[in-house]
SETORBA-644226 format. One record per residue (C-alpha): residue number from 1; residue in one letter; x, y, z. Coordinates in Angstrom, 1 decimal, padded with zeros to 4 digits. Example, Ala and Ser with C-alpha at 12.3 -4.5 7.8 and 13.67 -1.06 7.14 Angstrom:
2
+-----+-----+--------+--------+--------+
:   n : res :     c1 :     c2 :     c3 :
+-----+-----+--------+--------+--------+
:   1 :   a :  012.3 : -004.5 :  007.8 :
:   2 :   s :  013.7 : -001.1 :  007.1 :
+-----+-----+--------+--------+--------+
//
This chain:
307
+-----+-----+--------+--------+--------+
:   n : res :     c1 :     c2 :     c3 :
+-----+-----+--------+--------+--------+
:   1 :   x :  026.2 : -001.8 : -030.7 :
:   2 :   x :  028.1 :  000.2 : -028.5 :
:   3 :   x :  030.3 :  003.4 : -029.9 :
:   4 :   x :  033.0 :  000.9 : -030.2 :
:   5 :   x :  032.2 :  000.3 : -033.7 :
:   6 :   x :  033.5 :  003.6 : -035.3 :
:   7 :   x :  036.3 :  004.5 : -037.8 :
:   8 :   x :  038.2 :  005.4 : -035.0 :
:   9 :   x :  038.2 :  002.0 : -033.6 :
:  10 :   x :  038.9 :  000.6 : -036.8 :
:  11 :   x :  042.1 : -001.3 : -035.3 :
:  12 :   x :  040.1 : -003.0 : -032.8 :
:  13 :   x :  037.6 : -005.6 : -032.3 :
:  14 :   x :  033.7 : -004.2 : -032.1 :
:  15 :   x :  032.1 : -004.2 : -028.5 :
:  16 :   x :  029.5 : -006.9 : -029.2 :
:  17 :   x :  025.5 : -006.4 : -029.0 :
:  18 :   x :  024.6 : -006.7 : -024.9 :
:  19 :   x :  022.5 : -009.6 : -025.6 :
:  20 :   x :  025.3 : -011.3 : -027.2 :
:  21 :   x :  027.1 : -011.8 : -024.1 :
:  22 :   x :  026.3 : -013.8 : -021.5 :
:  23 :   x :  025.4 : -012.1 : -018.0 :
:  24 :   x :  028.4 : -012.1 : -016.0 :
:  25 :   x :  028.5 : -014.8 : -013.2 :
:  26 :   x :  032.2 : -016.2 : -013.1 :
:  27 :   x :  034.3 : -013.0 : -011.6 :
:  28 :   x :  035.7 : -013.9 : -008.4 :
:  29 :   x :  034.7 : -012.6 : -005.2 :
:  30 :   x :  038.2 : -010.9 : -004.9 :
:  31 :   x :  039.8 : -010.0 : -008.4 :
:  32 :   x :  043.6 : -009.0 : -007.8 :
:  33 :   x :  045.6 : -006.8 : -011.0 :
:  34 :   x :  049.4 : -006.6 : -011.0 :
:  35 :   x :  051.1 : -004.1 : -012.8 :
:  36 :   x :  055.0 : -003.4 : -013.1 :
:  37 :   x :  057.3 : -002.0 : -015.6 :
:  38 :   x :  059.9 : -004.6 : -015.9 :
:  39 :   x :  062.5 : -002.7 : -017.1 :
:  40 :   x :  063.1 : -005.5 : -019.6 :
:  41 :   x :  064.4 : -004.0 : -022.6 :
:  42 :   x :  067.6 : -002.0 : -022.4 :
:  43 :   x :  070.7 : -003.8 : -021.5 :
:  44 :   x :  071.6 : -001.0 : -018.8 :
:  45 :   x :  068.3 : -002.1 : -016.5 :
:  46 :   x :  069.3 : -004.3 : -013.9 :
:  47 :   x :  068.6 : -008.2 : -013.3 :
:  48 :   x :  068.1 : -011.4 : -015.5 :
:  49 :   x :  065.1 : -011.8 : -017.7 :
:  50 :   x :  064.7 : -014.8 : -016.2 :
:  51 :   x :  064.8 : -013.3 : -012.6 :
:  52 :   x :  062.1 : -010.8 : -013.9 :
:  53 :   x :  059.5 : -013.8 : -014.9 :
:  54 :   x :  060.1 : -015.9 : -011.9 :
:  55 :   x :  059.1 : -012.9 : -009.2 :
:  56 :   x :  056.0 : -012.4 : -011.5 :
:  57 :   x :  055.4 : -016.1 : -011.3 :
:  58 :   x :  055.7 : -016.4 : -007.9 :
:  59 :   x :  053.8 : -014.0 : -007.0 :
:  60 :   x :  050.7 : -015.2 : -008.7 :
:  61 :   x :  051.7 : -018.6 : -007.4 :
:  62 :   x :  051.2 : -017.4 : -003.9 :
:  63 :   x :  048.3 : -015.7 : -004.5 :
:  64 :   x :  045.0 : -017.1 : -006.3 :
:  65 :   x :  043.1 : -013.8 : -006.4 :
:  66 :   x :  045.3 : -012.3 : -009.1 :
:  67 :   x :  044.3 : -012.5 : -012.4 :
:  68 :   x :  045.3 : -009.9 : -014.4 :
:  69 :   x :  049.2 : -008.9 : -015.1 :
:  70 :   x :  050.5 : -006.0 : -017.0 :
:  71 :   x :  053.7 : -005.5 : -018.0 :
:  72 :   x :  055.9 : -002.5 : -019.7 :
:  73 :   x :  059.3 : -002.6 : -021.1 :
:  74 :   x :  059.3 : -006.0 : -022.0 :
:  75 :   x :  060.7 : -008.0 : -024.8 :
:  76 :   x :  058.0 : -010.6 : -026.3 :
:  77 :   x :  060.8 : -013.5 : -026.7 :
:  78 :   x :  062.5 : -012.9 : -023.4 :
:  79 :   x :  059.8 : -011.9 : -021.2 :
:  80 :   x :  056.0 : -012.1 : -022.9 :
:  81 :   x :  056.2 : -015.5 : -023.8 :
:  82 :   x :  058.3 : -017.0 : -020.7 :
:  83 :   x :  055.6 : -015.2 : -018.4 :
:  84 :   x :  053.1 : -017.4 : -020.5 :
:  85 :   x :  054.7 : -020.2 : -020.0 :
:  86 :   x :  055.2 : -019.6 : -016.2 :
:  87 :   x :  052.2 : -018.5 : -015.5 :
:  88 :   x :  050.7 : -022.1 : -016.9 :
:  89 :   x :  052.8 : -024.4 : -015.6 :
:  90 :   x :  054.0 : -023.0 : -012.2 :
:  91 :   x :  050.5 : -021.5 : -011.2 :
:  92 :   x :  046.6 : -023.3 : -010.9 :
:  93 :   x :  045.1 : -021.3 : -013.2 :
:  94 :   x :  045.0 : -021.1 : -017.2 :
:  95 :   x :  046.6 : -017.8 : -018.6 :
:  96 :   x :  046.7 : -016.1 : -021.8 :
:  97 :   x :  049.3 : -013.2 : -022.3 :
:  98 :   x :  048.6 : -010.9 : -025.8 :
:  99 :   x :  052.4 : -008.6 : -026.7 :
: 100 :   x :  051.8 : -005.3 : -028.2 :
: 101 :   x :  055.3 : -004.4 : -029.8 :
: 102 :   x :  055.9 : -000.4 : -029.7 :
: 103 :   x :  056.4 :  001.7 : -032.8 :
: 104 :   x :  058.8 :  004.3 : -033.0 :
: 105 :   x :  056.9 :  007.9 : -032.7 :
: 106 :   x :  055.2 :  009.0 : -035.2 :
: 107 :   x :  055.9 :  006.2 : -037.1 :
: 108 :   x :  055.3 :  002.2 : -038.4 :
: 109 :   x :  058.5 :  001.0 : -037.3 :
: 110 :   x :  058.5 : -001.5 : -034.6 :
: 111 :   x :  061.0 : -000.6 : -031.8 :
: 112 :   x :  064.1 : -002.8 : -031.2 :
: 113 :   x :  064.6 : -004.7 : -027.9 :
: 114 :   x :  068.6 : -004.8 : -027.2 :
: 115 :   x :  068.5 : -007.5 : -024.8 :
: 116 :   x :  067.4 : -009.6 : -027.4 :
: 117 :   x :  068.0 : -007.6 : -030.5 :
: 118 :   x :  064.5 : -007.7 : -032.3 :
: 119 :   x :  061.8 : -005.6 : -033.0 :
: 120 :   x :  060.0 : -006.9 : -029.9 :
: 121 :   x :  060.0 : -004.6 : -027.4 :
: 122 :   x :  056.6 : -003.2 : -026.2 :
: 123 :   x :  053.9 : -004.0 : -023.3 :
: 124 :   x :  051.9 : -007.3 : -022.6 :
: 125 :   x :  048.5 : -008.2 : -020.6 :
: 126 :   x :  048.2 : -011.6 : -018.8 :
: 127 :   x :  044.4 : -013.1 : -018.2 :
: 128 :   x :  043.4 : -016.1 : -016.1 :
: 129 :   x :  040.8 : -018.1 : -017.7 :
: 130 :   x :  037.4 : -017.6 : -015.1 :
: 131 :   x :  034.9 : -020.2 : -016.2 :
: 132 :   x :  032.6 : -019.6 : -018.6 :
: 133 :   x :  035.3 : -017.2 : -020.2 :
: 134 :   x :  035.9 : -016.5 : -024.2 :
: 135 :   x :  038.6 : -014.5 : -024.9 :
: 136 :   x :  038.3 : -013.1 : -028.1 :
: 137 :   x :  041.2 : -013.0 : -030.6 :
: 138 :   x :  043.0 : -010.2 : -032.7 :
: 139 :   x :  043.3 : -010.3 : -036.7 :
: 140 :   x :  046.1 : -012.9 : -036.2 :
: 141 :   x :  043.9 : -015.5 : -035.0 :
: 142 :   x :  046.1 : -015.6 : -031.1 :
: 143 :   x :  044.2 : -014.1 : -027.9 :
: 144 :   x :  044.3 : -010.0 : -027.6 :
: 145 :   x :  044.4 : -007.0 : -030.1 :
: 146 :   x :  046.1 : -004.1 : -030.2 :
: 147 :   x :  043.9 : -000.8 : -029.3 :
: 148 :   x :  045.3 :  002.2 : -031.1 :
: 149 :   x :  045.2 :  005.9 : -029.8 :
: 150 :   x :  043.8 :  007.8 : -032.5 :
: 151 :   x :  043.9 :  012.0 : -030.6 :
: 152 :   x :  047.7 :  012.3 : -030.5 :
: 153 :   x :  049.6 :  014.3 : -032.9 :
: 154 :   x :  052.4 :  012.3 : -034.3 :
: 155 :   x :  054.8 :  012.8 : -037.6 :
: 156 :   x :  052.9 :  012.1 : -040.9 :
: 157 :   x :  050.0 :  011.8 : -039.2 :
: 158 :   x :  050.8 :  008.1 : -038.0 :
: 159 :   x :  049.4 :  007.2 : -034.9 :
: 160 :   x :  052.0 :  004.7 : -032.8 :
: 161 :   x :  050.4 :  005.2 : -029.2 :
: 162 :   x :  048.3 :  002.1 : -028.0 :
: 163 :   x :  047.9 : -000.2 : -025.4 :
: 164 :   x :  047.7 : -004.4 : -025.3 :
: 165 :   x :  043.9 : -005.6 : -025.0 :
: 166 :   x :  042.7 : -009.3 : -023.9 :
: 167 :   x :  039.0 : -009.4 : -023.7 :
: 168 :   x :  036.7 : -012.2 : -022.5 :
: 169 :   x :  033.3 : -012.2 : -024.1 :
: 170 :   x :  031.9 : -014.2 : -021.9 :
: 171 :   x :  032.5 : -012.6 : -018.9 :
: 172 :   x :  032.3 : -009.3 : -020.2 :
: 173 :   x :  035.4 : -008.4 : -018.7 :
: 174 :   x :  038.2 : -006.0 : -020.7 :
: 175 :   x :  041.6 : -005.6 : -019.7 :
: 176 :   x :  044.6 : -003.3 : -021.2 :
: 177 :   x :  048.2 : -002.3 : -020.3 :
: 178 :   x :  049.6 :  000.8 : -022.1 :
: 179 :   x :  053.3 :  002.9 : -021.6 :
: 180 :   x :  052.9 :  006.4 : -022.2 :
: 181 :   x :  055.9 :  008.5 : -024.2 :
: 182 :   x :  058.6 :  009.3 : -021.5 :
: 183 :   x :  059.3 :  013.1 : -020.6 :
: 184 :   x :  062.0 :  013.3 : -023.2 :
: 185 :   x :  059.8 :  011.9 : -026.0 :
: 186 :   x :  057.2 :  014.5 : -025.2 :
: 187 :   x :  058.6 :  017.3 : -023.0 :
: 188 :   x :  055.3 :  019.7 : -023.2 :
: 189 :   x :  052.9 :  016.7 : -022.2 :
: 190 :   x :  050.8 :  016.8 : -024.8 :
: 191 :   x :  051.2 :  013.0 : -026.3 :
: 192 :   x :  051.0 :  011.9 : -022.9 :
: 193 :   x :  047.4 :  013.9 : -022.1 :
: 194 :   x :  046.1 :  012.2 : -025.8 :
: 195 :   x :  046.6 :  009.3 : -024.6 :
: 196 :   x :  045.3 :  009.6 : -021.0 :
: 197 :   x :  042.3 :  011.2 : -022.9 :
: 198 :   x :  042.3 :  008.2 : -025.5 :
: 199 :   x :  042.4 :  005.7 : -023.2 :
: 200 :   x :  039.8 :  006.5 : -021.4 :
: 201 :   x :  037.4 :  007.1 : -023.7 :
: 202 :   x :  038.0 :  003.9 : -025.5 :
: 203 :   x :  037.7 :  002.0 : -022.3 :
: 204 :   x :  034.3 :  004.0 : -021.6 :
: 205 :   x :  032.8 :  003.0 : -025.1 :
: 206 :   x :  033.4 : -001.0 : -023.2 :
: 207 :   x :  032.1 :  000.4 : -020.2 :
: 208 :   x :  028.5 :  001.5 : -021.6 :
: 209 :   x :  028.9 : -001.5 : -023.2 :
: 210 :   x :  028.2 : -003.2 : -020.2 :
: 211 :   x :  031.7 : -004.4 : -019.7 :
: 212 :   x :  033.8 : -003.8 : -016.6 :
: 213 :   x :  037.4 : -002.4 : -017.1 :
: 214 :   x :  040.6 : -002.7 : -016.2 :
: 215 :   x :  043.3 : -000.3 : -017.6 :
: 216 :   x :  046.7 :  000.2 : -016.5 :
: 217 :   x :  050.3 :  000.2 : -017.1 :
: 218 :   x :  053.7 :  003.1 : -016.8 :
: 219 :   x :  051.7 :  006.6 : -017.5 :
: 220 :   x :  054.7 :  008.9 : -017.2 :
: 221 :   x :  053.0 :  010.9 : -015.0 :
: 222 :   x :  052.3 :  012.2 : -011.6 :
: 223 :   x :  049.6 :  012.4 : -009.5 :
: 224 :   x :  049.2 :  015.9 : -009.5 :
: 225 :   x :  049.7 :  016.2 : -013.5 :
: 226 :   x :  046.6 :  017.7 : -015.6 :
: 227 :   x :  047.0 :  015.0 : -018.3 :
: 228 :   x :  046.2 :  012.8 : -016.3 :
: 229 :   x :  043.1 :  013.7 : -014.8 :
: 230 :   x :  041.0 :  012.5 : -017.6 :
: 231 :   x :  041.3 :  008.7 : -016.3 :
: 232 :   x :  039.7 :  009.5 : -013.2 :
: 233 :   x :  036.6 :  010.2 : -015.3 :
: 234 :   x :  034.3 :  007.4 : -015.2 :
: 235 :   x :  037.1 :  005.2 : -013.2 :
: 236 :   x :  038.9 :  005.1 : -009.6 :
: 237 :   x :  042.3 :  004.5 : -009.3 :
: 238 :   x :  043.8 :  001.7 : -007.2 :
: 239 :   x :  046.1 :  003.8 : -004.8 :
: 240 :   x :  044.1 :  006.8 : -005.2 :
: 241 :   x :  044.2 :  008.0 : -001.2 :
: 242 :   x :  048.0 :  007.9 : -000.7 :
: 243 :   x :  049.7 :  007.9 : -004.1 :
: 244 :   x :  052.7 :  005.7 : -003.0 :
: 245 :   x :  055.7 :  005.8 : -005.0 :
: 246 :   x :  056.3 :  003.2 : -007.5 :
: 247 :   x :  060.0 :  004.3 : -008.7 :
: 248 :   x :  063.1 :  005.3 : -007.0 :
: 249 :   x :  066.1 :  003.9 : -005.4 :
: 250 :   x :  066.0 :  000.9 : -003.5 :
: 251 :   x :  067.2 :  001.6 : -000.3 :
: 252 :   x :  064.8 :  004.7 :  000.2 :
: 253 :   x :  061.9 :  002.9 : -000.7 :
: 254 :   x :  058.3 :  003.5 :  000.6 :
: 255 :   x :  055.6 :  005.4 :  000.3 :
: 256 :   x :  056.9 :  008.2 :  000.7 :
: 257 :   x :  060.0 :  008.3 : -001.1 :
: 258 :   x :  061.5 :  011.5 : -001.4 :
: 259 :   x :  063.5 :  010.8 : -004.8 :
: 260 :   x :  060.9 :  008.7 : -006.3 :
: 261 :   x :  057.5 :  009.0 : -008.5 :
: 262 :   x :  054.2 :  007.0 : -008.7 :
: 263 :   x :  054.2 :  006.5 : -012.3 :
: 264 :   x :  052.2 :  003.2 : -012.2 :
: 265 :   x :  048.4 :  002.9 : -012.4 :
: 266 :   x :  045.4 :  000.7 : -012.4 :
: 267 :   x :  042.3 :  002.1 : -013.0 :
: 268 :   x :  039.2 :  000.4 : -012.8 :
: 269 :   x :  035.8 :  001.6 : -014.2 :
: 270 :   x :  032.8 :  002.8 : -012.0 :
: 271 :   x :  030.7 :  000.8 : -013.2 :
: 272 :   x :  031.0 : -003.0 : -011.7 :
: 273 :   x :  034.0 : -002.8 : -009.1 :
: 274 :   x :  034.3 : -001.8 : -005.5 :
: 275 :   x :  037.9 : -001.2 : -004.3 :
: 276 :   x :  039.9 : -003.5 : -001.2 :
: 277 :   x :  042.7 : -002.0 : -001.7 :
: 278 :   x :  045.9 : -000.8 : -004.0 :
: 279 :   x :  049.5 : -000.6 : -002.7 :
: 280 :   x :  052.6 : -001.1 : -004.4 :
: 281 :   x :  054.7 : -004.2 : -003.3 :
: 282 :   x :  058.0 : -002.9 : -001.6 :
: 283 :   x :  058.7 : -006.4 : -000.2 :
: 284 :   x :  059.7 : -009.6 : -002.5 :
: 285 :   x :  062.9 : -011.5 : -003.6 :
: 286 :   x :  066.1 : -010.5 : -002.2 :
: 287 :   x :  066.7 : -009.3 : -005.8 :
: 288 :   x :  063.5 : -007.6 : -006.2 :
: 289 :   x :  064.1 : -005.7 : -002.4 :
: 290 :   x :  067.6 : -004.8 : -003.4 :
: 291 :   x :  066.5 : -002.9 : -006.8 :
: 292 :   x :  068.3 : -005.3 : -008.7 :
: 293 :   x :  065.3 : -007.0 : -011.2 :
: 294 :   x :  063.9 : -003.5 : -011.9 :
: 295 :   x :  063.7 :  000.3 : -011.4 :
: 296 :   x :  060.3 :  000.3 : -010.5 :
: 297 :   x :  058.1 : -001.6 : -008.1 :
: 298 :   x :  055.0 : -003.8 : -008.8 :
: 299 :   x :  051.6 : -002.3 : -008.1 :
: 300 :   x :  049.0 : -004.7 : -007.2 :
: 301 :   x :  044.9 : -003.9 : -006.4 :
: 302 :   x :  041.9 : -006.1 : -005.2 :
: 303 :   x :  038.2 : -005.3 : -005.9 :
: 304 :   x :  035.3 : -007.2 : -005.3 :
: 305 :   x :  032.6 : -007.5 : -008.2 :
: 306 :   x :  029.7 : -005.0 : -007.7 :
: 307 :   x :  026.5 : -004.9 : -009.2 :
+-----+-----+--------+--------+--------+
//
């Protein structure tokens, strides 16, 4: 069994034995990821919750290839669960979406949503049933678990850093959305590189495991940033070449906006993907153009299956 089976790892399901799992023939030709940080939670961030699920919706509804969505800042009662309901009746596929809830630094305390007022805010990871799939399911018995960071040095020793998981056995495919602490949670970097570190690791135990990956989500982090580099280790990143901007104002939007950041990742492992391409998406609603469902754009990637 692959390292995935170690004390560290006790929060999350065991990679399973290779000859458990059935040899992968159901990933499509062309595999597209989304990822965007919603701004969902705070009542300051622009646009309706609503709005925010519909441009997700639609854009899986006009495209077929997509089957992974990641989303950060989002609240599970007013976002998570209305994108899994979207996503099933408004587009041809089957979904599944699994909603990691965020716990205050260094501690066990769920963090508070104020759009909605509950302890509900987090990340979630959306999955399209291929055929032949089995999505495995966490302790509660629902699709997705919760992987846990286990290098970053929190208060009383309590590790809160994580990321949303939805794996499907039978295609041996693994996909996980994370939000990294913000610059003002963690001025000197260091939770940030823990969990850069972290994450990849964990996702290479899945990887020698036979499993292709797909990890992504709102890093906190720049290109050029050393805590970072560890996720290019053993993956490729989707907009790798030209490291478009996925923040900043609306009306100086592009790739080379001079007052915003590419924050946003997908990363997918070496082993089993080839790249198309990775851009983010300057162009959608009039809502979504005008800055006014989000401060941050989606970033979407294609990759063909390799052997």
């Amino acid at each position: 069994m692959p390292a995935q089976a170690t004390a560290a790892q006790a929060s999350s399901p065991p990679a399973w034995p290779k000859a458990a799992a059935a040899t992968p023939t159901s990933i499509p030709p062309r595999l597209g990821v989304l990822t965007w940080n919603i701004c969902g939670g705070l009542t300051s961030c622009p646009g309706s919750n609503q709005g925010k699920v519909d441009e997700l919706a639609n854009r899986v509804r006009e495209d077929s290839s997509i089957t992974v969505v990641m989303i950060q800042e989002t609240c599970e009662s007013l976002h998570s669960r209305p994108l899994e309901n979207a996503l099933n009746s408004r587009t041809s596929g089957k979904w599944v979406v699994h909603h990691r809830t965020a716990k205050t630094l260094g501690t066990n305390n769920p963090i508070r949503c104020p759009r909605s007022g509950k302890p509900e805010a987090g990340v979630a990871i959306a999955m399209k049933k291929l055929p032949g799939s089995d999505i495995v399911n966490g302790p509660d018995g629902k699709p997705g678990w919760n992987m846990t960071f286990t290098s970053t040095s929190e208060h009383n020793g309590t590790h809160s850093q994580g990321a949303a998981c939805l794996q499907d056995r039978g295609n041996k495919l693994l996909a996980c959305t994370s939000h990294f602490a913000n610059e003002k949670a963690d001025p000197s970097k260091a939770l940030r590189a823990a969990s850069a570190r972290d994450f990849r690791n964990q996702a290479r135990n899945w990887q020698n495991g036979d499993y292709r990956t797909i990890i992504g989500g709102d890093f906190n982090l720049k290109p050029g940033d050393n805590a970072v580099k560890p996720l290019y280790d053993g993956n490729f990143e989707a907009d790798s070449d030209e490291k478009c901007t996925t923040t900043g104002p609306w009306y100086l939007k592009g790739c080379r906006n001079p007052a915003g950041s590419k924050l946003d990742y997908i990363f997918f492992s070496d082993y089993g993907w080839d790249l198309q391409q990775g851009r983010p998406i300057y162009v959608g609603s009039w809502r979504y153009d005008l800055g006014r469902l989000s401060d941050h754009w989606m970033l979407r990637a294609y990759v063909t299956p390799s052997a």
